[in-house]
C-alpha positions as CSV (number, residue, x, y, z in Angstrom):
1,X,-25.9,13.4,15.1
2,X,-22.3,12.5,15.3
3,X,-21.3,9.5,17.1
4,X,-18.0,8.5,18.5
5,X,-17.6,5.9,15.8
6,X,-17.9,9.2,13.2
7,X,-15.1,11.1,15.2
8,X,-12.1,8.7,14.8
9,X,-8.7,10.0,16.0
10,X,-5.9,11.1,13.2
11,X,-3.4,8.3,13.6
12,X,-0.2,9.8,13.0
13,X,2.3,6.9,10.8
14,X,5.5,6.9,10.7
15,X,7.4,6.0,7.1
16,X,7.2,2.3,6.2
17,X,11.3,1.4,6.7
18,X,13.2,0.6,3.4
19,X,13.0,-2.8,2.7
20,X,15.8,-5.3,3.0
21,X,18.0,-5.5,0.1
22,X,16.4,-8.4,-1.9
23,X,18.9,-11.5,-2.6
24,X,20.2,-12.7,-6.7
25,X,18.0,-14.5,-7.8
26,X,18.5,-17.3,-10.4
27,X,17.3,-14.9,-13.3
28,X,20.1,-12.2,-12.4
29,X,22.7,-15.0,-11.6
30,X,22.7,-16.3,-15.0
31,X,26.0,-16.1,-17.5
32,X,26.3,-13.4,-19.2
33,X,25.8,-15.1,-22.7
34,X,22.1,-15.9,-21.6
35,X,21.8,-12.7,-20.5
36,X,20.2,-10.5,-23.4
37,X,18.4,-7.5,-22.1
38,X,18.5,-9.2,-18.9
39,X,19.2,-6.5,-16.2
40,X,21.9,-6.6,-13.5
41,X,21.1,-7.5,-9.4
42,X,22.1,-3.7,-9.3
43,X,19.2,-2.4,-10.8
44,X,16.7,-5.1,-9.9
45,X,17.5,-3.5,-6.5
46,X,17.0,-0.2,-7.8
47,X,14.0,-0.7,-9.5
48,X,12.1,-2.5,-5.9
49,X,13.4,0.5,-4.1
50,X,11.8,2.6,-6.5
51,X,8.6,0.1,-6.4
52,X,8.6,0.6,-2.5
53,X,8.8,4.2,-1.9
54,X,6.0,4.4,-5.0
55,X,3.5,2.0,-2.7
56,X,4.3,4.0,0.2
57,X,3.6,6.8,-1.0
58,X,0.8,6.0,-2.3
59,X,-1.0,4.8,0.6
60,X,-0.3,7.7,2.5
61,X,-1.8,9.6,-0.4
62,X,-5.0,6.9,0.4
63,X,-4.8,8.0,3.9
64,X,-4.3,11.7,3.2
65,X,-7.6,11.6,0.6
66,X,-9.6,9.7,3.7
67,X,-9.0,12.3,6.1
68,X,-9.2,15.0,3.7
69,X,-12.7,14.0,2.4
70,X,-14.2,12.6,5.5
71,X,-18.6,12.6,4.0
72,X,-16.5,10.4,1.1
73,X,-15.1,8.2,4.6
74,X,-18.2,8.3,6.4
75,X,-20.1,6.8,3.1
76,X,-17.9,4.1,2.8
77,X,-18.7,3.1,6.6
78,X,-22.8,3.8,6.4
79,X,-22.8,1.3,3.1
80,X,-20.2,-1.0,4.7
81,X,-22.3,-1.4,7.5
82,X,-25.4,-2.8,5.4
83,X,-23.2,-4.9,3.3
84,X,-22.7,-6.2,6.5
85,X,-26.1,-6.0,8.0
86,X,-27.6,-7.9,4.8
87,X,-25.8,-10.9,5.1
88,X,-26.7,-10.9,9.1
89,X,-28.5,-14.2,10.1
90,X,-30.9,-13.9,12.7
């Protein structure tokens, strides 16, 4: 019963890269006097390097989860392809 659209290859991805070190915006560039709890260009960086190795991960957890669970995979497929098949015109 298994079909070559069930048996998909394990794509093997490499790590996203680290992202380019974002430019000061006008909220961190403003004088210090304006600045009350405002937080430095040093750890805006920080905290989107953080953000980015967070999202990554998570989506190879996504992709881990997929492969681990395929009938969970397969599921999504079967009731994707009626969505699909639904709004078919003929």
């Amino acid at each position: 019963m298994s079909s070559e659209s069930d048996q998909q290859p394990a794509r093997v991805r490499e790590p996203a890269p680290d992202p380019p070190t974002p430019p000061v915006t006008e909220v961190t560039a403003r004088p210090a006097e304006d600045r009350q709890g405002d937080v430095t260009p040093e750890e805006v960086r920080e905290r989107l390097r953080r953000r980015a190795i967070f999202l990554r991960e998570l989506a190879e957890a996504r992709e881990l989860r997929r492969r681990v669970t395929p009938h969970r995979s397969r599921r999504a497929r079967i009731h994707a392809a009626l969505r699909r098949r639904t709004f078919r015109l003929n």
